[in-house]
N, C-alpha and C positions, 0 to 999 in steps of 0.2 A: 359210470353205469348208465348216464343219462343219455349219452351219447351213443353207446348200442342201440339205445334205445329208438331216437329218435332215427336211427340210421335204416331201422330196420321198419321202421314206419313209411307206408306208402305217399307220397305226396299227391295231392285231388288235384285235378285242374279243370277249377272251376272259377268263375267269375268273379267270385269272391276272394279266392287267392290271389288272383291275378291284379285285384283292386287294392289286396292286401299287401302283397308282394310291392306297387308303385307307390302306396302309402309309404312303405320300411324304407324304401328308395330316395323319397323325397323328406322324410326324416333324416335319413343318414346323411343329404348332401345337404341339410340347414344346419345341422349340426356342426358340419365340415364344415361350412360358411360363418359360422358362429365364434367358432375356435380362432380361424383365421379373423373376423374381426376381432375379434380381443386380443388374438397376437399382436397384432398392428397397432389396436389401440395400445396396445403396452409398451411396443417399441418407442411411438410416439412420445407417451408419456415421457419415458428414459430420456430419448434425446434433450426434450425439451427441461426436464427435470435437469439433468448434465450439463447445459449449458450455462442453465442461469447458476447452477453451482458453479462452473467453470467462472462466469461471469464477476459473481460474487466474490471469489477468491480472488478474481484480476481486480476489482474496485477496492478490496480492504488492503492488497500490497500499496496500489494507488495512494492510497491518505494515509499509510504509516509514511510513507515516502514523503509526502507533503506536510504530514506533520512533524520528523522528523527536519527538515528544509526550514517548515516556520520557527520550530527552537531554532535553528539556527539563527537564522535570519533576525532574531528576538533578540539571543543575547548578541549580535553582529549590533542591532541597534542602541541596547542597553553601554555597549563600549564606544559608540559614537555617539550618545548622549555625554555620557561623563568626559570623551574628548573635548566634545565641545564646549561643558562646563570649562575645564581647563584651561582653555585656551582665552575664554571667555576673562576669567580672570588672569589670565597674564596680558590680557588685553587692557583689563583696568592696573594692572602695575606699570607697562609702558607707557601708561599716558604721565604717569607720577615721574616725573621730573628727578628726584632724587635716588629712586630705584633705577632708574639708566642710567644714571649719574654711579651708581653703586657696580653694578654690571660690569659699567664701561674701566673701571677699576679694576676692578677685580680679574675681569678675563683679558682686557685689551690694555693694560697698563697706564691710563689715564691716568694722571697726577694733576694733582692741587698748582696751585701759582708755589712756589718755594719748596715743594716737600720733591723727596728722594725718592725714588722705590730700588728696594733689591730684591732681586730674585733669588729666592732659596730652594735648594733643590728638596725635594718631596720624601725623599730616601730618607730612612732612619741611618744613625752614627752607625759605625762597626762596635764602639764602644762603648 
């Protein structure tokens, strides 16, 4: 009903409307300028917001990978520690005289001055 209303109202043209009228004018285009800033700034934000999440998500695959790498590389050195243990001490049994001497027996058939060796085969009897 408002709208008949105003429709059927005469419009004054006078100086005052006319001041009034560039006043609603340059309202509407701050307005318009305003919206558009915060559009932008809002886009802005997103991007910048999106990237360092993008970012974030690429540096946390980054160091499960890396930490995943150092267990490895951990227990890689935990078995070349104990290697070296190992060898370590067979390092000190080669120098013992009697244990090469025991070795050289046993796998390369070395014998005493007088003694025999036979070789038996490793297989169980049938019987």
């Amino acid at each position: 009903m408002a709208k008949k209303q105003s429709e059927s109202v005469a419009r004054l043209d006078s100086t005052y409307m006319q001041h009034y009228d560039a006043y609603m004018e340059r309202h509407q285009r701050k307005k318009k300028r305003l919206v558009r800033r915060i559009v932008m700034f809002a886009v802005l934000v997103m991007i910048v917001a999106g990237s360092m999440v993008f970012y974030h998500i690429k540096q946390q695959t980054v160091y499960a990978e890396k930490k995943e790498q150092y267990e490895q590389m951990q227990e890689n050195m935990q078995a070349l520690k104990q290697e070296e243990k190992d060898l370590e001490q067979e390092i000190e049994l080669l120098n013992n005289e009697e244990y090469v001497l025991q070795i050289a027996r046993t796998n390369y058939f070395f014998s005493k001055e007088g003694e025999i060796i036979f070789k038996m085969p490793n297989e169980d009897p049938l019987y």
